[in-house]
N, CA, C and O atoms as a Maestro MAE file, in Angstrom:
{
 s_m_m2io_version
 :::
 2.0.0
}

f_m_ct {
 s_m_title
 :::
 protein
 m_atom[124] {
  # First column is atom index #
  i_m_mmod_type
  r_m_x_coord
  r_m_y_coord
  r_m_z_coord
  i_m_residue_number
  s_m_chain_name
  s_m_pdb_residue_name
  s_m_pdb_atom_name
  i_m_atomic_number
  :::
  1 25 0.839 -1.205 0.000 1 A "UNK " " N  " 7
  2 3 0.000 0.000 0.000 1 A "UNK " " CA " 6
  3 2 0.877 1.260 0.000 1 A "UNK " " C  " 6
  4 15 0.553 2.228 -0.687 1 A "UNK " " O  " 8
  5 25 2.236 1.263 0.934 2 A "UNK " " N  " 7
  6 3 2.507 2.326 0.779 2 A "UNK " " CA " 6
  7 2 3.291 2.617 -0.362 2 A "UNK " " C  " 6
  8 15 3.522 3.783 -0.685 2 A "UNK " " O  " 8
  9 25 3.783 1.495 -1.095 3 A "UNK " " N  " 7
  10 3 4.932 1.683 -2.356 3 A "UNK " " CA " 6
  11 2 3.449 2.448 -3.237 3 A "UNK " " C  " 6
  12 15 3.719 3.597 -3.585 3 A "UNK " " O  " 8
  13 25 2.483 2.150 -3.497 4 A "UNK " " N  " 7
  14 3 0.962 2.473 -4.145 4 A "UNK " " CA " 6
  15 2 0.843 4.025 -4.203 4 A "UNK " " C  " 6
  16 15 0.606 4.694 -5.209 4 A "UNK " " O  " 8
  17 25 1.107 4.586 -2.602 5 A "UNK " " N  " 7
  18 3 1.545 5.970 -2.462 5 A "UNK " " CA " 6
  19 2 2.327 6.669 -3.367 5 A "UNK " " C  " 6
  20 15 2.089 7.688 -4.016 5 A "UNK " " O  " 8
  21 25 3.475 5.821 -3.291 6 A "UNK " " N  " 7
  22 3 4.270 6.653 -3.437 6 A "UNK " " CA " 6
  23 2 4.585 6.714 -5.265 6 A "UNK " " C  " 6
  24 15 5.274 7.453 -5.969 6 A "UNK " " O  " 8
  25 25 3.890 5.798 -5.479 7 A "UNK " " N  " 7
  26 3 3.549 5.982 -7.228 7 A "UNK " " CA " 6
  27 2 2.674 7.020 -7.364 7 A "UNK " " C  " 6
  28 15 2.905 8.023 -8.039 7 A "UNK " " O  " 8
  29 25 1.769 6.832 -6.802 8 A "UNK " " N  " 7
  30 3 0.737 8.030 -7.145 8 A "UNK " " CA " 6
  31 2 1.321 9.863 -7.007 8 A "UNK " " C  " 6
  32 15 1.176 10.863 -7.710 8 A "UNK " " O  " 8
  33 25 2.022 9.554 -5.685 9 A "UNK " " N  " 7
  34 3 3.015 10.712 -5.222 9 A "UNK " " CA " 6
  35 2 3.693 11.332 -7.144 9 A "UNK " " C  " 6
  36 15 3.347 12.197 -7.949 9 A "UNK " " O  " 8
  37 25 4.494 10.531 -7.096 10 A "UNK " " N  " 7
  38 3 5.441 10.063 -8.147 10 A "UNK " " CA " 6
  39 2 4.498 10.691 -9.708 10 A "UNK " " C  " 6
  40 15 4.743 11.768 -10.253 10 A "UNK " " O  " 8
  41 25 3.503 9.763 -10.136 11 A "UNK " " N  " 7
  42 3 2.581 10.551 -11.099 11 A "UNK " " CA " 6
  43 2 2.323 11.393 -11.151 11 A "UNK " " C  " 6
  44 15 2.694 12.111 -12.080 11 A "UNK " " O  " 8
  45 25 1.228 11.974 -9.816 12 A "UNK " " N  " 7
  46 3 1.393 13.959 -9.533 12 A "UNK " " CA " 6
  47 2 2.147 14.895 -10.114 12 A "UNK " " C  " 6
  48 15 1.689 15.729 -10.895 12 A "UNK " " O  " 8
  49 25 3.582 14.805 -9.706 13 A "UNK " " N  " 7
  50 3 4.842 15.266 -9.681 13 A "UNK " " CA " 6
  51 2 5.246 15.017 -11.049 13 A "UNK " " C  " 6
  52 15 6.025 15.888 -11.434 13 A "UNK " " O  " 8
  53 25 4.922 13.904 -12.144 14 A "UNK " " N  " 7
  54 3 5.203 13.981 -13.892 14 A "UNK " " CA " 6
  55 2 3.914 14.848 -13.951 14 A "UNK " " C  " 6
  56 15 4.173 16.048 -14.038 14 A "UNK " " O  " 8
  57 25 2.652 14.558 -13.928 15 A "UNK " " N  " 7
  58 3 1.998 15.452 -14.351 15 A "UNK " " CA " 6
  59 2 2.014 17.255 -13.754 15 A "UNK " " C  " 6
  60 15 1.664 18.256 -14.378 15 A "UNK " " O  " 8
  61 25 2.326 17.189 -12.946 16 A "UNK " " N  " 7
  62 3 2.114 19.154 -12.782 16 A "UNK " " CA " 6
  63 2 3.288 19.405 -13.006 16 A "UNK " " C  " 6
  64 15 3.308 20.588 -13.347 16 A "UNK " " O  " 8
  65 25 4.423 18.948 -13.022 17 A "UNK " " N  " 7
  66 3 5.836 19.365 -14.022 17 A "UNK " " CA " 6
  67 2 5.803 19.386 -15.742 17 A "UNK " " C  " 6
  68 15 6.430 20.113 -16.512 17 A "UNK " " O  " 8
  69 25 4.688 18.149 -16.066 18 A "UNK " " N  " 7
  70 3 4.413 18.512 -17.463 18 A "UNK " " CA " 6
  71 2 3.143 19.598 -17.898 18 A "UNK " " C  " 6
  72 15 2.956 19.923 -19.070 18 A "UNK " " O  " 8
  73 25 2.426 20.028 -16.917 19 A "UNK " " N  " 7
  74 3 1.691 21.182 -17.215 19 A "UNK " " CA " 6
  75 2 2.513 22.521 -16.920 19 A "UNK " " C  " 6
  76 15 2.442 23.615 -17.478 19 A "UNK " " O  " 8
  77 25 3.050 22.228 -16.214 20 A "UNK " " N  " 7
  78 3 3.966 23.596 -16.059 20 A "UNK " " CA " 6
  79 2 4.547 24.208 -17.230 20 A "UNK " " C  " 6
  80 15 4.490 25.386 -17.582 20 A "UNK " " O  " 8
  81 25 5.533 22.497 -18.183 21 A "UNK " " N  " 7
  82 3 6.603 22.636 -19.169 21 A "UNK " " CA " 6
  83 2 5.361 23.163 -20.261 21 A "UNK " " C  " 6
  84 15 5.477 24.177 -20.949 21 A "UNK " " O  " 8
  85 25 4.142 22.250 -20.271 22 A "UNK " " N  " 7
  86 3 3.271 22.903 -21.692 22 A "UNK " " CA " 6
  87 2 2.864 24.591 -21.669 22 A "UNK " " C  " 6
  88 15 2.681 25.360 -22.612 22 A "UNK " " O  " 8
  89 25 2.817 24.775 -20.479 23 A "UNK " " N  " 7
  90 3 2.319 26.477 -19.919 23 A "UNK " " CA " 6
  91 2 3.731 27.510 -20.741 23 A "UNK " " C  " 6
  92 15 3.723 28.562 -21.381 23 A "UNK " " O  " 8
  93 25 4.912 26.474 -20.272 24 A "UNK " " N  " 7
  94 3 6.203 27.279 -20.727 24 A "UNK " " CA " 6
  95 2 6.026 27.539 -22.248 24 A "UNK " " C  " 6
  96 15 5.827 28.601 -22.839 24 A "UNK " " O  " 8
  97 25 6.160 26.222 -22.733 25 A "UNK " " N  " 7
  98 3 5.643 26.098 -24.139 25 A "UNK " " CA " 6
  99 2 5.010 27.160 -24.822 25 A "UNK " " C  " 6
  100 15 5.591 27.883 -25.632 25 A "UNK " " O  " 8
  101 25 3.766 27.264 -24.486 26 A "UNK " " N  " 7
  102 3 2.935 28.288 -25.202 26 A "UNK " " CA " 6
  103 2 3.002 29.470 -24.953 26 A "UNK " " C  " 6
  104 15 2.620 30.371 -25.700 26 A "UNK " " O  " 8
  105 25 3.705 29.646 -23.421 27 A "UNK " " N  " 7
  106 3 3.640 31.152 -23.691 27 A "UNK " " CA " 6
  107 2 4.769 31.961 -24.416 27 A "UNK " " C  " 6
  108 15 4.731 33.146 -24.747 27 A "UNK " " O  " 8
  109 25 6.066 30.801 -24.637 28 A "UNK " " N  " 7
  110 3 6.730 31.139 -25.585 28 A "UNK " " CA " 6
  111 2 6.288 31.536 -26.869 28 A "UNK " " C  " 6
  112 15 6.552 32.514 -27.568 28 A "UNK " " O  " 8
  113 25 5.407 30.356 -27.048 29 A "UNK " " N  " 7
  114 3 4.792 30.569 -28.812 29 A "UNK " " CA " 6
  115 2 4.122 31.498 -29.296 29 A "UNK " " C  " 6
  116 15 3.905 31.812 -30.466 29 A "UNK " " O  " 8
  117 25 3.634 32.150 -27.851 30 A "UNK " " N  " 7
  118 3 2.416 33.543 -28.101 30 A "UNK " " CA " 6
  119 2 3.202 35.271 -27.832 30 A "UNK " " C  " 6
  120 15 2.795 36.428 -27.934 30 A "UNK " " O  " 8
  121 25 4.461 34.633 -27.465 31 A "UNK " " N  " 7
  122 3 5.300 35.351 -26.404 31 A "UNK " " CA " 6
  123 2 5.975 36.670 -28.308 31 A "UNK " " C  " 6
  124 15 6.778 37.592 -28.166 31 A "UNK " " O  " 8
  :::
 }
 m_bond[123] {
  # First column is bond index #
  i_m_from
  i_m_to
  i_m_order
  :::
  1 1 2 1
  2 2 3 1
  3 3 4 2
  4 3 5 1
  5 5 6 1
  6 6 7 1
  7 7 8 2
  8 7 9 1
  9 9 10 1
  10 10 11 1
  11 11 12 2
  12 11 13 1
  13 13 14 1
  14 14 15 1
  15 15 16 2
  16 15 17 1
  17 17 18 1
  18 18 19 1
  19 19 20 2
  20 19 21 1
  21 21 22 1
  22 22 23 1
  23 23 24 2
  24 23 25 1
  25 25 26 1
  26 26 27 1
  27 27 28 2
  28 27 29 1
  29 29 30 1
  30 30 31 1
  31 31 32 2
  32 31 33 1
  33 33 34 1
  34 34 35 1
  35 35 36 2
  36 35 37 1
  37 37 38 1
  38 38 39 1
  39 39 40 2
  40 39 41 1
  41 41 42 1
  42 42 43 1
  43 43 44 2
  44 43 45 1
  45 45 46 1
  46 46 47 1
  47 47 48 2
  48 47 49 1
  49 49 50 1
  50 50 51 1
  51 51 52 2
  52 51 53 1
  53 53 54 1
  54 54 55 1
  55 55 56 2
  56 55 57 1
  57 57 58 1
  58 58 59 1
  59 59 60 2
  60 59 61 1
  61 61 62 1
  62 62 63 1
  63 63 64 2
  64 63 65 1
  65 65 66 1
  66 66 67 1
  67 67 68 2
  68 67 69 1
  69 69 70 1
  70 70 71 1
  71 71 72 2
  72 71 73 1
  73 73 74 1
  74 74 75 1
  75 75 76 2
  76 75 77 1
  77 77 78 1
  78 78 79 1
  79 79 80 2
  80 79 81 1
  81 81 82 1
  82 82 83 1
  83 83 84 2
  84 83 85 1
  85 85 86 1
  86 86 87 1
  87 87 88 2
  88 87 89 1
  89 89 90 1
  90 90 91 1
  91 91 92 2
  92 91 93 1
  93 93 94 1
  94 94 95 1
  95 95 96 2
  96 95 97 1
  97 97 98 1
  98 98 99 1
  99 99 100 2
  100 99 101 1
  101 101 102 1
  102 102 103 1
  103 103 104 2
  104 103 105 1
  105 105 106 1
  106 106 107 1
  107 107 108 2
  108 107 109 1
  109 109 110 1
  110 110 111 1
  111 111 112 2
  112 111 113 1
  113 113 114 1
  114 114 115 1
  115 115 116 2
  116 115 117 1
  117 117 118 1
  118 118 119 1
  119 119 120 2
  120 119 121 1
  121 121 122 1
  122 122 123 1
  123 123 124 2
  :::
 }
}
């Protein structure tokens, strides 16, 4: 259960680092 955590932890942390990088992304492109 807790290794379960700490994947999920783990996923979080790819996903709001890859919304961050797409945010970077575009505001370059509009920039």
């Amino acid at each position: 259960l807790r290794s379960l955590t700490e994947d999920l932890e783990k996923l979080n942390v790819i996903k709001s680092t890859f919304k961050v990088h797409k945010i970077l992304i575009l505001s370059q492109k509009f920039a």
